[in-house]
Steps between C-alpha positions, in 0.01 A plus 500: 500500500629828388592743774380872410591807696352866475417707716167521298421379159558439269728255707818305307764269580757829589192741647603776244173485289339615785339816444645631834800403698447458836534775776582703687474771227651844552307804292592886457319754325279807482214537619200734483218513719121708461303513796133531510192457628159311292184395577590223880207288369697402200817444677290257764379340172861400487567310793396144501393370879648480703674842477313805554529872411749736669368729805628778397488651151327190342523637157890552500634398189869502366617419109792384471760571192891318508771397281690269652835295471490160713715236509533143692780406751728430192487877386509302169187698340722848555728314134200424349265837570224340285415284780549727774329856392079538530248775539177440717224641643272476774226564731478476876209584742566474872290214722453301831561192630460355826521881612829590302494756195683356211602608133374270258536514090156444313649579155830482315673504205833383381668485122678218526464077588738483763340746695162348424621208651653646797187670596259220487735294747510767727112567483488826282217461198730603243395567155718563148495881421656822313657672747661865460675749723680804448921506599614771708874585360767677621666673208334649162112608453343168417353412841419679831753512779448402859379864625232719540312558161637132345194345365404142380272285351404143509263287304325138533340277141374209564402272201609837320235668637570783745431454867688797667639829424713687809671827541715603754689842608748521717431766775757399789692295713226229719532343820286237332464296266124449535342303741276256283723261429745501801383186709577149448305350192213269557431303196291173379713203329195346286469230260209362365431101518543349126197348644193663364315620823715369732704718796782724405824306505675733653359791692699652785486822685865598542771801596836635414713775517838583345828517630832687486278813389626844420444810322573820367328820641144549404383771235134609543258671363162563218370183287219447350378125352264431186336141538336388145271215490572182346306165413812331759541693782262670723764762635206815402312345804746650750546817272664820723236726692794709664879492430724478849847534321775352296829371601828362333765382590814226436467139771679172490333158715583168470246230562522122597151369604209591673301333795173321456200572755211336588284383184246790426 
């Protein structure tokens, strides 16, 4: 009997057909964050039982844009950049369980496999997208710097089809980054049974955080988000009634597993 390794499939008799190596995985980018606040009933339309909507601010929202580089414990993806560069985006509403407020992702995008991949192990319902964000650069005229006045935009397609439009304009140093998505992340691993109506073959309530995190001082200031509707996503449900703020800033994590809780 053959012996196949992989961290996931496809699996082969070396394990490097696998669409992702195995972690921990290390990742550093940019990232840009919107703020706002939409309608709480749709965001509690979000969150499966046993979780329940946040206290305070039940309608938070945060949209999240980043290009990142990531790389396993061989650093072997930094050669090849192909495998190691991706965009994404994301959505993440605040909620409780068992009386603790949590960050949790109901929506995200990423434009290549790998991450894809990645994501579903770790619980995040990732999705193949178009993702775009503007540079900043430090020399020349063809991108904003890091200051006051710099200003940026990023864009979502989905099934070409656009999803999201963002601008952002940098007003000043923050003390935050936002507070949306700054707890631990609270996600679902779910499979469905290849048994017609039978239970879920995998469906787990579980946590993680990263590790090793750091990050560059935060820029704040004006954004303002566009949501467009599509026959695949259902992002104009949660559609901005107020904007808080916009942040961005430069962070490196690594990540090597999460913990499972009690089944939901």
């Amino acid at each position: 009997m053959a012996e196949l390794r992989g961290f996931m499939p496809p699996r082969s008799p070396r394990g490097r057909a696998s669409i992702v190596p195995p972690p921990p995985w290390h990742y550093s980018g940019d990232v840009l964050t919107i703020e706002y606040r939409t309608d709480p009933a749709a965001v509690a339309e979000l969150l499966p039982d046993p979780l329940e909507p946040a206290d305070e601010d039940p309608g938070a929202v945060a949209v999240v844009f980043a290009d990142w580089q990531s790389c396993s414990d061989t650093f072997e993806e930094l050669l090849d950049p192909l495998r190691a560069q991706y965009k994404e985006a994301f959505v993440v509403v605040r909620c409780r369980y068992r009386g603790e407020l949590w960050s949790r992702c109901v929506y995200i995008w990423v434009d290549k496999d790998f991450a894809l991949a990645r994501g579903w192990h770790q619980g995040y319902p990732k999705k193949l997208a178009s993702i775009w964000m503007t540079r900043p650069v430090r020399y020349g005229r063809a991108g904003p710097r890091l200051e006051p006045g710099g200003r940026f935009g990023a864009s979502l397609a989905e099934l070409d089809r656009r999803l999201v439009d963002a601008r952002f304009t940098i007003e000043g140093p923050s003390e935050s980054g936002g507070f949306v998505n700054a707890l631990p992340m609270l996600h679902h691993r779910y499979f469905p049974s290849i048994e017609r109506g039978a239970a879920p073959s995998m469906n787990e309530l579980v946590t993680m955080k990263g590790y090793h995190v750091e990050g560059s001082p935060v820029w704040g200031g004006h954004a303002t988000l566009e949501f467009h509707d599509s026959p695949v996503a259902e992002l104009t449900r949660i559609a901005p009634r107020e904007m808080i703020g916009g942040y961005y800033r430069s962070v490196g994590m690594s990540w090597d597993g999460g913990t499972r809780l009690d089944p939901p």
